[in-house]
C-alpha positions as CSV (number, residue, x, y, z in Angstrom):
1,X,14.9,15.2,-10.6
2,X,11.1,15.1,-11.4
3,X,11.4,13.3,-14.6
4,X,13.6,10.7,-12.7
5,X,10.7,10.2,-10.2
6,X,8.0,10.0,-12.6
7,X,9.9,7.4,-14.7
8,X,10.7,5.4,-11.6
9,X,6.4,6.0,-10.0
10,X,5.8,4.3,-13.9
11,X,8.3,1.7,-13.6
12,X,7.1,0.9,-10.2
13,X,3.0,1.2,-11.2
14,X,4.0,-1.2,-14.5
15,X,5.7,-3.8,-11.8
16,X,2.7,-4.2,-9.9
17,X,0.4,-4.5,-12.7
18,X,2.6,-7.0,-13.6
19,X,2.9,-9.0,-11.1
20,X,-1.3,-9.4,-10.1
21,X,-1.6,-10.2,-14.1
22,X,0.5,-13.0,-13.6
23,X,-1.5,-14.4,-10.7
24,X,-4.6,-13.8,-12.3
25,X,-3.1,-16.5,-15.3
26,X,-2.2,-18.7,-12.9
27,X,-5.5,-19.2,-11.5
28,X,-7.1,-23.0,-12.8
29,X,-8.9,-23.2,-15.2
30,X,-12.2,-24.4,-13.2
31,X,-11.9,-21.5,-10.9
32,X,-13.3,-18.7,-12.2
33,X,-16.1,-17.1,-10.3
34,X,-18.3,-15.2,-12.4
35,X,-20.4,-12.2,-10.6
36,X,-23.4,-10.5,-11.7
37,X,-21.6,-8.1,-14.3
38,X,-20.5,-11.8,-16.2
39,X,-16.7,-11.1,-15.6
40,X,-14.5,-13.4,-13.1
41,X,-14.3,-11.6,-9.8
42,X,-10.9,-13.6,-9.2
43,X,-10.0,-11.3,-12.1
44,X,-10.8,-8.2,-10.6
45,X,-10.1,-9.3,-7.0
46,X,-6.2,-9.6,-8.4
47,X,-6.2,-6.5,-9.9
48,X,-7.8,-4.6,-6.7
49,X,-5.2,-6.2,-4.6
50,X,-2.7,-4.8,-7.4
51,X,-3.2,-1.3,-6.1
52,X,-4.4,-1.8,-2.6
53,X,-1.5,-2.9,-0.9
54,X,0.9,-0.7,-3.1
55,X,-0.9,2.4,-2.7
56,X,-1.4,1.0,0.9
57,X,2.3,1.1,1.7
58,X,3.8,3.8,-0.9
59,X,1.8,6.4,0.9
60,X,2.3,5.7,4.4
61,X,5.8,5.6,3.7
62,X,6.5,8.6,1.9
63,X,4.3,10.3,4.8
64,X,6.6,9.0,7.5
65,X,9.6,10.4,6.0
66,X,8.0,13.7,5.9
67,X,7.7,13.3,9.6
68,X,10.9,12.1,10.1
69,X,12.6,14.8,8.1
70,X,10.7,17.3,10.0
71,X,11.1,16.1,13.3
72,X,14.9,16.0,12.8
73,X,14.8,19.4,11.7
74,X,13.5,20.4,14.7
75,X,15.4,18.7,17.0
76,X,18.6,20.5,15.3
77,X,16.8,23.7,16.0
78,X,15.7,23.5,19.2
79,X,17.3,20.7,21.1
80,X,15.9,21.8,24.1
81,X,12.9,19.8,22.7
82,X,13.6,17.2,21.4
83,X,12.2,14.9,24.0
84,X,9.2,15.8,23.1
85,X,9.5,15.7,19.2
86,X,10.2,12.6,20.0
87,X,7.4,11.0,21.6
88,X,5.2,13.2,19.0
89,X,7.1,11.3,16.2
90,X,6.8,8.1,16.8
91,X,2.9,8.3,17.7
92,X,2.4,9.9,14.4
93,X,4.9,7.0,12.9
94,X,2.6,4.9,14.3
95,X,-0.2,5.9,13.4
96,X,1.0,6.2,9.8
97,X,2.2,2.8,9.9
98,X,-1.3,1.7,11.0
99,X,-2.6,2.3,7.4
100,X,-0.3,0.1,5.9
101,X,-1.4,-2.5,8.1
102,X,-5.0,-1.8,7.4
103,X,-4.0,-2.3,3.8
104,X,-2.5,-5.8,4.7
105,X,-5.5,-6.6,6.9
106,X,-8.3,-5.8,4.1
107,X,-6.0,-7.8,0.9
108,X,-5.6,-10.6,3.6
109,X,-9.7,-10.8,3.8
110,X,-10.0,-10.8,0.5
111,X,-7.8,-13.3,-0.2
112,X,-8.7,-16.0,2.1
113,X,-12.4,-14.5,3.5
114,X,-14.0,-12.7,0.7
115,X,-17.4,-12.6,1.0
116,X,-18.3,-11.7,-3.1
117,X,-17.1,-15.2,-4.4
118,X,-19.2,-18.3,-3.4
């Protein structure tokens, strides 16, 4: 069960990379922004965004799960209370689902409003 995981956390970490490589290619060829270190920041603005919104959204996700899991497990022991597990739930769901939006917001500004290339 844990090697099945691990192969598919690789698979999944090997897509992304992947997939901001290819955008960084893609970019024209009079594009590149070169920072103070020499290197294109479009460059490593891809590959930042590569692990932001991933991470940004695998975590959440597996955390609301968790919640849900546990919240259903309670219910089925105590239904008495369920009511309440509920409402608890969903502002934690919330809450949890915030990050991933926080995620989204901060790729979004550095796609379109980044304040490191000129």
């Amino acid at each position: 069960m844990k090697s099945g995981r691990r192969m598919l956390m690789g698979l999944a970490s090997l897509v992304f990379l992947l997939s901001g490589n290819t955008l960084v290619w893609a970019a024209e060829e009079g594009a590149s922004h070169n920072n103070a270190l020499g290197g294109s920041t479009l460059a490593v603005l891809i590959i930042a965004l590569a692990f932001c919104v991933p991470v940004g959204t695998i975590f959440p996700a597996l955390g609301q799960t968790k919640a849900i899991k546990a919240a259903c497990d309670g219910m089925a022991r105590n239904p008495a209370v369920a009511g309440k597990l509920m409402t608890t739930m969903i502002l934690g769901l919330a809450m949890l689902e915030a990050l991933a939006i926080y995620a989204l917001v901060v790729a979004l500004v550095l796609i379109f409003a980044n304040p490191f290339i000129k």
